[in-house]
Every structure is written in C-alpha cells, then in structure tokens.
MIDOSE-968496 format. One record per atom (N, C-alpha, C): residue number from 1; residue in three letters; atom name; x, y negated, z. Coordinates in pm, 1 decimal. Each point is the difference from the previous one (the first is absolute). Example, Ala and Ser with C-alpha at 12.3 -4.5 7.8 and 13.67 -1.06 7.14 Angstrom:
{site 1, 'Ala', 'N', {1319.0, 569.0, 780.0}};
{site 1, 'Ala', 'CA', {-89.0, -119.0, 0.0}};
{site 1, 'Ala', 'C', {90.0, -120.0, 0.0}};
{site 2, 'Ser', 'N', {-35.0, -105.0, -72.0}};
{site 2, 'Ser', 'CA', {82.0, -119.0, 6.0}};
{site 2, 'Ser', 'C', {-77.0, -109.0, 73.0}};
END
This chain:
{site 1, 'Unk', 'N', {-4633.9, 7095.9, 11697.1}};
{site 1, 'Unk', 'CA', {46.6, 100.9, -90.8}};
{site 1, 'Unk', 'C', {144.6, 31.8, 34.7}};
{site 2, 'Unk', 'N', {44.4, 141.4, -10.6}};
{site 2, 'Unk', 'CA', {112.3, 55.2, 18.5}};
{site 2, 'Unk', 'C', {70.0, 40.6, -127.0}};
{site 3, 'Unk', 'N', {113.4, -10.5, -28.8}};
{site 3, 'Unk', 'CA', {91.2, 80.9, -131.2}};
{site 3, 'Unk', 'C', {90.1, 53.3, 78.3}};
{site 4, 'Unk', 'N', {57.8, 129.4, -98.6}};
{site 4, 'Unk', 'CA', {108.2, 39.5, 111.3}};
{site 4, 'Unk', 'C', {42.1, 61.4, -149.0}};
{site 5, 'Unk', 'N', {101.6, -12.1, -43.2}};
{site 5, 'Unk', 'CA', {62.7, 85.2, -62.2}};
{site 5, 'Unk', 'C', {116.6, 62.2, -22.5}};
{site 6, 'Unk', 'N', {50.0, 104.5, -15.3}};
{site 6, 'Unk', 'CA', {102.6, 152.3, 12.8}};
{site 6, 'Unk', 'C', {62.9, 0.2, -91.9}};
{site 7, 'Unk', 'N', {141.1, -62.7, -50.1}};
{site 7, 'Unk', 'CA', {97.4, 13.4, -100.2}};
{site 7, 'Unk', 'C', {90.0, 176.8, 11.0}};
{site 8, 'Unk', 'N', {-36.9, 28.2, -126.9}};
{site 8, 'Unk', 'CA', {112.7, 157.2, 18.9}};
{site 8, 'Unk', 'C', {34.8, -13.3, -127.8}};
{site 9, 'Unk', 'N', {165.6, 111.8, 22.1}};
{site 9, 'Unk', 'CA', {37.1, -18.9, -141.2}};
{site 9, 'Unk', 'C', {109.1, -121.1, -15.2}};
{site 10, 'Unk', 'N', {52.5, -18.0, -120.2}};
{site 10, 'Unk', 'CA', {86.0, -95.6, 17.7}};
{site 10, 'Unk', 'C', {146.4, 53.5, -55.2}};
{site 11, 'Unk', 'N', {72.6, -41.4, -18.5}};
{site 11, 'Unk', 'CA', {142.4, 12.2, -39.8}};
{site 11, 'Unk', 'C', {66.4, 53.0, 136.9}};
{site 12, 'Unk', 'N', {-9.6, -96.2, 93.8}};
{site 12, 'Unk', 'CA', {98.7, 27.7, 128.7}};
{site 12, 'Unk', 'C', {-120.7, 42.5, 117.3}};
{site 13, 'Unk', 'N', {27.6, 76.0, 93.4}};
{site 13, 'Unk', 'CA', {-87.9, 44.4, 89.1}};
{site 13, 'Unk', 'C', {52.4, -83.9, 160.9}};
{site 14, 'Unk', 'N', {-103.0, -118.4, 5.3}};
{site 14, 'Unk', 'CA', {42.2, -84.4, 143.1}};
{site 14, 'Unk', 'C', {-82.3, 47.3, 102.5}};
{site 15, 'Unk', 'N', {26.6, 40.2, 111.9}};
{site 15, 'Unk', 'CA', {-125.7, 34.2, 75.2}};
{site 15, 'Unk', 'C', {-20.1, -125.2, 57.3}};
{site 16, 'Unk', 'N', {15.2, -126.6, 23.6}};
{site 16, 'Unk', 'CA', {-75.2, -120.9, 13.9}};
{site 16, 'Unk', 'C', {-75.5, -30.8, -60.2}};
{site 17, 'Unk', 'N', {7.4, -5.1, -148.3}};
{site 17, 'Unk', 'CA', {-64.4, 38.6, -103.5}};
{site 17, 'Unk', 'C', {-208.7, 31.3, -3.0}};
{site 18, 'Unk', 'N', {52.6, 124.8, 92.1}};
{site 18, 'Unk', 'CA', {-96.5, 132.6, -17.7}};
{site 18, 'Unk', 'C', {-171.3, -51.5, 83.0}};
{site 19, 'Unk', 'N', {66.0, -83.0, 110.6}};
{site 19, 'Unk', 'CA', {-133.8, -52.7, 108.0}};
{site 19, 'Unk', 'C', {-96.3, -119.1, -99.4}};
{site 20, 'Unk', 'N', {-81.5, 79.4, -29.4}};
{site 20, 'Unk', 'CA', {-102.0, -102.9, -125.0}};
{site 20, 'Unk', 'C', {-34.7, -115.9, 93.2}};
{site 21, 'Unk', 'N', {-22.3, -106.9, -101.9}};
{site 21, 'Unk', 'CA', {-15.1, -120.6, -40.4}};
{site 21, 'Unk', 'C', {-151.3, -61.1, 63.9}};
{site 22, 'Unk', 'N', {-13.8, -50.0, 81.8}};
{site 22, 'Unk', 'CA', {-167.8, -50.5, 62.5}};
{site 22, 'Unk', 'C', {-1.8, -170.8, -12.0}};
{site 23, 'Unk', 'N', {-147.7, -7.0, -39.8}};
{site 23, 'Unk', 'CA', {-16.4, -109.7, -9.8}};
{site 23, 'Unk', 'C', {-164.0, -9.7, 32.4}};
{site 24, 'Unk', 'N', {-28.7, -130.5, 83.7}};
{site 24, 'Unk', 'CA', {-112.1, -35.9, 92.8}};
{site 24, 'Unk', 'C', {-46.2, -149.2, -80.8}};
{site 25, 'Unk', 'N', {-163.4, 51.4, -90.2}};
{site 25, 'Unk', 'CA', {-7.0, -112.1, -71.3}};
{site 25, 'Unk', 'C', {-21.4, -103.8, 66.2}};
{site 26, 'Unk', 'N', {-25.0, -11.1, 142.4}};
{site 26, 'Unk', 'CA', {-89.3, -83.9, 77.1}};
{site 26, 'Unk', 'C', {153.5, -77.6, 74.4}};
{site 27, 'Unk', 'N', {120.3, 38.5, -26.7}};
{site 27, 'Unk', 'CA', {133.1, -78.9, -10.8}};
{site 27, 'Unk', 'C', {56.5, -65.5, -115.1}};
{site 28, 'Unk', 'N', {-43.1, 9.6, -79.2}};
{site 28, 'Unk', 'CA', {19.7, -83.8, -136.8}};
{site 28, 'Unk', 'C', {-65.0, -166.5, 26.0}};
{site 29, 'Unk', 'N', {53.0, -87.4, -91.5}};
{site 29, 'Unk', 'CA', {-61.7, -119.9, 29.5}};
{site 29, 'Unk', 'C', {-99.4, -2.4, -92.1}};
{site 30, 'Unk', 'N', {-168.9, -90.2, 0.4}};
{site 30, 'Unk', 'CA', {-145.1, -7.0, -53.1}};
{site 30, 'Unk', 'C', {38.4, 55.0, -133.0}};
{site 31, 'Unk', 'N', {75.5, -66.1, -74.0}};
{site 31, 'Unk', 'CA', {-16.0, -12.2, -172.5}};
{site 31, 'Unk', 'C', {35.4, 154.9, -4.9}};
{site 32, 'Unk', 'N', {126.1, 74.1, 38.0}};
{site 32, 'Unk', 'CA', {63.9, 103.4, -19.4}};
{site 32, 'Unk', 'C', {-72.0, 121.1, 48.6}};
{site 33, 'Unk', 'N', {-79.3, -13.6, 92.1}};
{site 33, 'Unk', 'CA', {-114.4, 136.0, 76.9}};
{site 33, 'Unk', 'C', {-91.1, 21.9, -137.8}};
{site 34, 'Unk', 'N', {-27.8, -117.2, -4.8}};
{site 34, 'Unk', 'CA', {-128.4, -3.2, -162.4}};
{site 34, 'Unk', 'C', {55.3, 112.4, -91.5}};
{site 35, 'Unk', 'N', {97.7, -83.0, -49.2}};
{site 35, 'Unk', 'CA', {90.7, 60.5, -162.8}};
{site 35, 'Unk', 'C', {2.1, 135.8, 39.7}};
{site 36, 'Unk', 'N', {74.4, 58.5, 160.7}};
{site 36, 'Unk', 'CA', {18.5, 101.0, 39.0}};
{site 36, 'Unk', 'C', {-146.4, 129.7, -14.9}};
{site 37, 'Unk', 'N', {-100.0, -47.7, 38.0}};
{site 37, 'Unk', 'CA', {-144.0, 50.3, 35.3}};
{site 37, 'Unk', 'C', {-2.7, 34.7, -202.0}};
{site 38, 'Unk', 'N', {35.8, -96.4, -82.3}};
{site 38, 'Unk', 'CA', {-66.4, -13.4, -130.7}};
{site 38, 'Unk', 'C', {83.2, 68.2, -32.7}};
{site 39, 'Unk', 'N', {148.0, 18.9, -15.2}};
{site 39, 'Unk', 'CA', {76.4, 88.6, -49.2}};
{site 39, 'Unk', 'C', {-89.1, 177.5, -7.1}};
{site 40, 'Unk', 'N', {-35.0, -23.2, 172.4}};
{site 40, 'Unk', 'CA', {-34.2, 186.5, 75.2}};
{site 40, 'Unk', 'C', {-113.2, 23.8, -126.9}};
{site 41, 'Unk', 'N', {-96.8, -109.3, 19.2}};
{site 41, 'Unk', 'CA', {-134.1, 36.4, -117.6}};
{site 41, 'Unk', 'C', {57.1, 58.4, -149.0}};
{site 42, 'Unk', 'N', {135.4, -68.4, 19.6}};
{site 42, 'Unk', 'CA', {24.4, 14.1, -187.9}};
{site 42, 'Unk', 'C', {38.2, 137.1, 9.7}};
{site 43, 'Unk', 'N', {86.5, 34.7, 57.3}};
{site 43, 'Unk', 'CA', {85.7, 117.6, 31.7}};
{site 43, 'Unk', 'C', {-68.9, 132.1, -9.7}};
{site 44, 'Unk', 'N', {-119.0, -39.2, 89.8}};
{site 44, 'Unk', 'CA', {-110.5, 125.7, 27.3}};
{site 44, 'Unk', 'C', {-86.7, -18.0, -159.0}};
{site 45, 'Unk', 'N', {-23.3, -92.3, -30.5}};
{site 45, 'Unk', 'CA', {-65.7, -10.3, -165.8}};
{site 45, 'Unk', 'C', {90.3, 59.1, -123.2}};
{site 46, 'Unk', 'N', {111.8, -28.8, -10.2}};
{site 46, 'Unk', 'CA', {108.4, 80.7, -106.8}};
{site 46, 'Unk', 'C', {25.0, 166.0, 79.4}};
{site 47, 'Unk', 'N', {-18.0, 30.2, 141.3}};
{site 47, 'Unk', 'CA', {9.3, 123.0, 12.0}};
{site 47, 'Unk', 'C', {-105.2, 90.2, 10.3}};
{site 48, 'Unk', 'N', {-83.1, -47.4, -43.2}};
{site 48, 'Unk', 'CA', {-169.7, 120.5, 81.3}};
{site 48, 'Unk', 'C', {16.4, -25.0, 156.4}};
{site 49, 'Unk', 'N', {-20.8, -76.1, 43.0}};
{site 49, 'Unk', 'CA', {4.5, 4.8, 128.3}};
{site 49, 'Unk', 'C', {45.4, 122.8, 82.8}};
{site 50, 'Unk', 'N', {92.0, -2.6, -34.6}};
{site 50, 'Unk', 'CA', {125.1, 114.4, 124.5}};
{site 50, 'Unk', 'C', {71.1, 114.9, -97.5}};
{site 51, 'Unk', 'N', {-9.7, -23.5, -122.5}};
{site 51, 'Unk', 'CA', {33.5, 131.4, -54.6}};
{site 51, 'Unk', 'C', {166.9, -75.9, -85.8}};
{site 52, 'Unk', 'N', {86.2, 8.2, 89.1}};
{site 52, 'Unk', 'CA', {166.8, -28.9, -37.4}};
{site 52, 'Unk', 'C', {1.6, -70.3, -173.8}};
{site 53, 'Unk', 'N', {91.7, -120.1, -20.8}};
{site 53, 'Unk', 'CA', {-6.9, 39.0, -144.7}};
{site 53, 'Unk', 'C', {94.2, 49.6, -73.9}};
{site 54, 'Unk', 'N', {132.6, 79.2, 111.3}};
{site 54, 'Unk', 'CA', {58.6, 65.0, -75.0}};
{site 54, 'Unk', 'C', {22.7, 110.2, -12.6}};
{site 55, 'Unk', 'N', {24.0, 55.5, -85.6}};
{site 55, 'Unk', 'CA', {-49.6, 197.2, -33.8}};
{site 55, 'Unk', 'C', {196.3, 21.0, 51.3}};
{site 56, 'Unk', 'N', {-22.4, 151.2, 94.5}};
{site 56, 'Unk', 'CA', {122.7, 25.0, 62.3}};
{site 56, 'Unk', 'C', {131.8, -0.9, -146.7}};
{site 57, 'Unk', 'N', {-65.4, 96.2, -93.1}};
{site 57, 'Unk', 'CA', {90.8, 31.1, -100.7}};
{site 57, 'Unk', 'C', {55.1, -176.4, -102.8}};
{site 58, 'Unk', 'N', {-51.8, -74.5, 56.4}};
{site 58, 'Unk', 'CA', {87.7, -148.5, 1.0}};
{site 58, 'Unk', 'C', {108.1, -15.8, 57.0}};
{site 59, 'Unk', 'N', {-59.0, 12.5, 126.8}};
{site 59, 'Unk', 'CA', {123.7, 1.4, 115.0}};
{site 59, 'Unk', 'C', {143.2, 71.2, -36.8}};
{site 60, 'Unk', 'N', {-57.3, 135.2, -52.1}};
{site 60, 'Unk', 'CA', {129.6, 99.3, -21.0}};
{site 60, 'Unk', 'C', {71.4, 0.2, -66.3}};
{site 61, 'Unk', 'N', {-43.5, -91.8, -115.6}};
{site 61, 'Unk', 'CA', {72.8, -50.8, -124.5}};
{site 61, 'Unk', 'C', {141.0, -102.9, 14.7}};
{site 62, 'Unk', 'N', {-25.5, -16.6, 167.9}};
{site 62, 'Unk', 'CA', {100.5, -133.4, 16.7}};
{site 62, 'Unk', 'C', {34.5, 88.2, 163.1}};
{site 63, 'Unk', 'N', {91.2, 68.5, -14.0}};
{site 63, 'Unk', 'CA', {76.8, 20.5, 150.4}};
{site 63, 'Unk', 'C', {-23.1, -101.6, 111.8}};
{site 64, 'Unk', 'N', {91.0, -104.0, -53.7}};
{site 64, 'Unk', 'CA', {79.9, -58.2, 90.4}};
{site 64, 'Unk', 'C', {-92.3, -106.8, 7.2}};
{site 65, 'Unk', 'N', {-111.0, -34.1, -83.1}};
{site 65, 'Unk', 'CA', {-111.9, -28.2, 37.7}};
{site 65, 'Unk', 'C', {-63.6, -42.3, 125.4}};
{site 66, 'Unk', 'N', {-123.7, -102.8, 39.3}};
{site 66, 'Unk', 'CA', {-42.3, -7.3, 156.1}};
{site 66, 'Unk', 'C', {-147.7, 30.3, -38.3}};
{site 67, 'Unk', 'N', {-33.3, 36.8, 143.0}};
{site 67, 'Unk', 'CA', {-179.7, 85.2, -29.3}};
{site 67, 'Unk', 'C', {-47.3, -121.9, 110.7}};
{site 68, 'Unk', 'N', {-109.6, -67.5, -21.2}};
{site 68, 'Unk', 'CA', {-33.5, -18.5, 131.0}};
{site 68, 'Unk', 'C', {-139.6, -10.5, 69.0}};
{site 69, 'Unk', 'N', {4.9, 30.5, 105.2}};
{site 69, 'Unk', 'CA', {-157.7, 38.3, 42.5}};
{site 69, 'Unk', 'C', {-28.0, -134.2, 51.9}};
{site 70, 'Unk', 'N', {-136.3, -40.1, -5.4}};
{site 70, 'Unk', 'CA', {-44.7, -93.7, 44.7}};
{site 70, 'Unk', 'C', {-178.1, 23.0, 64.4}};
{site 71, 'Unk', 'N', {-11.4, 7.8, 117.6}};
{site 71, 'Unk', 'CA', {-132.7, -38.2, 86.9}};
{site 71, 'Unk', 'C', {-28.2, -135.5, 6.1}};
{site 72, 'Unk', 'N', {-131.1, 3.9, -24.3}};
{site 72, 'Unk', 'CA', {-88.7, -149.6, 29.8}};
{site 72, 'Unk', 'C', {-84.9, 43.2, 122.8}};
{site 73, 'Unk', 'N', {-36.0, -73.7, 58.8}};
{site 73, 'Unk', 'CA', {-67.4, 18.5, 117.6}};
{site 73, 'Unk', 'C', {-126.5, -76.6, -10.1}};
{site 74, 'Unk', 'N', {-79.0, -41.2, -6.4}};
{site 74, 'Unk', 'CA', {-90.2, -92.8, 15.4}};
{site 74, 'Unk', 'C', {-127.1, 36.6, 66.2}};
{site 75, 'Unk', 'N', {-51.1, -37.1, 131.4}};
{site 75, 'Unk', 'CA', {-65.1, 64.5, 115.9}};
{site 75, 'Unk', 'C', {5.9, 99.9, -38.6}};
{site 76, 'Unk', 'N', {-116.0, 101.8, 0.8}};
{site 76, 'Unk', 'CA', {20.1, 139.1, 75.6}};
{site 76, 'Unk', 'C', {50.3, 55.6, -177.3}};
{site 77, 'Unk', 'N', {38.7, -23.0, -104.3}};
{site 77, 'Unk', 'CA', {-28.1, 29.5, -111.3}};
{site 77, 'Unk', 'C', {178.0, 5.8, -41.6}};
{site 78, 'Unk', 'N', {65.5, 140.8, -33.6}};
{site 78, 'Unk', 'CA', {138.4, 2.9, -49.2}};
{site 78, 'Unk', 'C', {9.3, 52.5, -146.1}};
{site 79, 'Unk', 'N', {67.0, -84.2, -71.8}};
{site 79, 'Unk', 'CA', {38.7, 21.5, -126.6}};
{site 79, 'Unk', 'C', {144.4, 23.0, -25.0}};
{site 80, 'Unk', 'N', {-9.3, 119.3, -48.1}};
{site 80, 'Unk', 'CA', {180.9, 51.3, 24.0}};
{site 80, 'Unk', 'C', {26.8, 18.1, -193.4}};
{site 81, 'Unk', 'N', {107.5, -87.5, 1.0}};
{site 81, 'Unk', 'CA', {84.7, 10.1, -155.3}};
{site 81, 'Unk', 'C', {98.9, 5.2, -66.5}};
{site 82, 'Unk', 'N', {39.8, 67.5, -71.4}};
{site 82, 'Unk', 'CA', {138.6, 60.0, -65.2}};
{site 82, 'Unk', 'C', {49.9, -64.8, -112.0}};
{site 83, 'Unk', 'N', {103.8, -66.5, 35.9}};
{site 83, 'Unk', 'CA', {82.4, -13.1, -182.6}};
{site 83, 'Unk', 'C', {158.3, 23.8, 7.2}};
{site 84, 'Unk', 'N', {35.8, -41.1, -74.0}};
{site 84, 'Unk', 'CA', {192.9, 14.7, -46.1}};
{site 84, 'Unk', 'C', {47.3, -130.2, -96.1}};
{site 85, 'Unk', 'N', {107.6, 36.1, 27.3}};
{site 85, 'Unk', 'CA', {62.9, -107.0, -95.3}};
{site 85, 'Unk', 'C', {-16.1, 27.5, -139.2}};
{site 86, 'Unk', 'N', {-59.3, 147.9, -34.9}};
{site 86, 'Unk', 'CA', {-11.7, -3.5, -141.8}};
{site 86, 'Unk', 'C', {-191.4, -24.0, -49.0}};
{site 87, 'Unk', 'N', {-77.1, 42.7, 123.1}};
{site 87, 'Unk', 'CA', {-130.4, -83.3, -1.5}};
{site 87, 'Unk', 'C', {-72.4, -42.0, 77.6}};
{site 88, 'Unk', 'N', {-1.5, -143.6, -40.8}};
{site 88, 'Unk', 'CA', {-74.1, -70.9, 83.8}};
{site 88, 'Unk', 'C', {-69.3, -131.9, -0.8}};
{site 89, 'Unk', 'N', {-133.0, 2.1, -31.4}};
{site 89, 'Unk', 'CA', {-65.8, -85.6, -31.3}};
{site 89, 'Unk', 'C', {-0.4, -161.6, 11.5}};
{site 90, 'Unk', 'N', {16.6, -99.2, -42.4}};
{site 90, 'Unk', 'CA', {30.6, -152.5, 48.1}};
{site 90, 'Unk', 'C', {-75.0, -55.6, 110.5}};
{site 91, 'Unk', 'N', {-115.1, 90.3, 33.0}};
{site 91, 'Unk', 'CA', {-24.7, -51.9, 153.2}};
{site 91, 'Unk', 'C', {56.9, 64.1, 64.0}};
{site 92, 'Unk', 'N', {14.0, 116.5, 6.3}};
{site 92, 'Unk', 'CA', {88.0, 73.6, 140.8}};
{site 92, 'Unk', 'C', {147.8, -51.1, -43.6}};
{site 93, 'Unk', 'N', {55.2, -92.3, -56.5}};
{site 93, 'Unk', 'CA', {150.3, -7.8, -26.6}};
{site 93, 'Unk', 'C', {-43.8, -129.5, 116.4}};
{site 94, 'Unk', 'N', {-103.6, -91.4, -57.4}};
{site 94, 'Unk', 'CA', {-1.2, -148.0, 73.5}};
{site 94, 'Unk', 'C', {-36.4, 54.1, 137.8}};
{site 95, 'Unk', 'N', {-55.9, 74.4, 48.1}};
{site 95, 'Unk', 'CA', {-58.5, 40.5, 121.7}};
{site 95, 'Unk', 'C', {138.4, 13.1, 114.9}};
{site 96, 'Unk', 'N', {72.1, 110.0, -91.2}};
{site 96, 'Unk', 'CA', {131.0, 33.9, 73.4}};
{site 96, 'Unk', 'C', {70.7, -89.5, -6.6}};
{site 97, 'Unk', 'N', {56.3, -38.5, -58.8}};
{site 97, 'Unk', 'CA', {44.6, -178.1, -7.1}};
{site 97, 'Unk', 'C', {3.8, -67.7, 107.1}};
{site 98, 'Unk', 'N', {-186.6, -32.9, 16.7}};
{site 98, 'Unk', 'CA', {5.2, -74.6, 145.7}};
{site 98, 'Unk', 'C', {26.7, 91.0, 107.1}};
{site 99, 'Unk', 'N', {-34.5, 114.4, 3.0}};
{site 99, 'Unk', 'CA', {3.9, 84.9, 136.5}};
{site 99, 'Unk', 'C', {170.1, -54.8, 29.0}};
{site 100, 'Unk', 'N', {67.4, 71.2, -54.7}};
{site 100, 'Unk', 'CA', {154.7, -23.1, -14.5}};
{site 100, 'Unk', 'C', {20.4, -101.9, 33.5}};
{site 101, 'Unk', 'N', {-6.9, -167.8, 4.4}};
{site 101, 'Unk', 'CA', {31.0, -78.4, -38.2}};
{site 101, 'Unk', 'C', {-87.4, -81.6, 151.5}};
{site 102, 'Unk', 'N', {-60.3, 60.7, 55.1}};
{site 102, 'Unk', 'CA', {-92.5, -25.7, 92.4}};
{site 102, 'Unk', 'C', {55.4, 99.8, 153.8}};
{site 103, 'Unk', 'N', {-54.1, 120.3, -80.5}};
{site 103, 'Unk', 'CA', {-1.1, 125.1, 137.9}};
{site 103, 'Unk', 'C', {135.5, -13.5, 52.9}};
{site 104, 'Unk', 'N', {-28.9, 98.5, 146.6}};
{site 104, 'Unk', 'CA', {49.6, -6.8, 72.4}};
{site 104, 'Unk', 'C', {47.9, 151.2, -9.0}};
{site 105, 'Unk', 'N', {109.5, 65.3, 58.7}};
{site 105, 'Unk', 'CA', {38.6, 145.0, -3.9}};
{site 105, 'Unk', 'C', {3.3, 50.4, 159.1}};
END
C-alpha cells in the first residue's frame, strides 16, 4: 500500500513544504503496517469510500487554514481524500499522523 499526501494552505507558504508526504506500508515495521492497513479501512468507512469528508465551504471558513489531499493506493485500486484543519474525521487525523510521522517527502 501507498499514501501520499499534499499539504496546501497554511499561514506561511514554504515551497519545501509543498512536495507531498509518501509513505510505503511494506516499510513500516509488522505491528505498524497492520494499524496502518486498519486505519485505511476506517478512513474509507467514515468517508463513503472516496467521497472527501470535508465540504470546501469548511475550508473557507479558516484562511490560513491547511487542506490536505491524501491518495491510498492499494494494488490496482486508488482512493483519493479531502479534509482541513477545520474537518476532519478521527481516522483520517490518525491516518495522517502516521503518514507524517512515518513518510518520506
């Protein structure tokens, strides 16, 4: 499984910043690929499977605000999803979490 996700938005504009975030579940260590795989199930279950869970006019409410896109990859099958700092569901918060905290840029 692949994550890759696209931070925009923000207070300050870094273009280091800008090159989204990848992460390769099959580089994680045993316990953490799992949680990782179970997070994706939750994520796609609180969103309809691919349909963002945050509505744009959230986003707009908060400028300086971050939007961020996130792709799952899992064989031939891509699930692409949207939130912000003003919504965003507790699995896609834990999801990004690890990506961040894991991925690579």
């Amino acid at each position: 499984m692949r994550i890759e996700v696209a931070i925009e938005g923000g207070f300050v504009s870094a273009p280091g910043l800008a090159k989204p975030i990848v992460l390769e579940s099959a580089n994680l260590p045993p316990g953490e690929s799992e949680a990782c795989e179970q997070l994706v199930r939750e994520v796609e279950a609180e969103t309809g499977a691919g349909k963002g869970p945050a509505p744009i006019q959230a986003f707009a409410q908060m400028p300086d605000g971050r939007r961020y896109r996130m792709k799952i990859e899992v064989g031939d099958r891509t699930v692409s999803l949207d939130a912000s700092d003003t919504a965003m569901s507790p699995a896609f918060r834990k999801l990004l979490k690890l990506v961040r905290s894991h991925g690579a840029r």
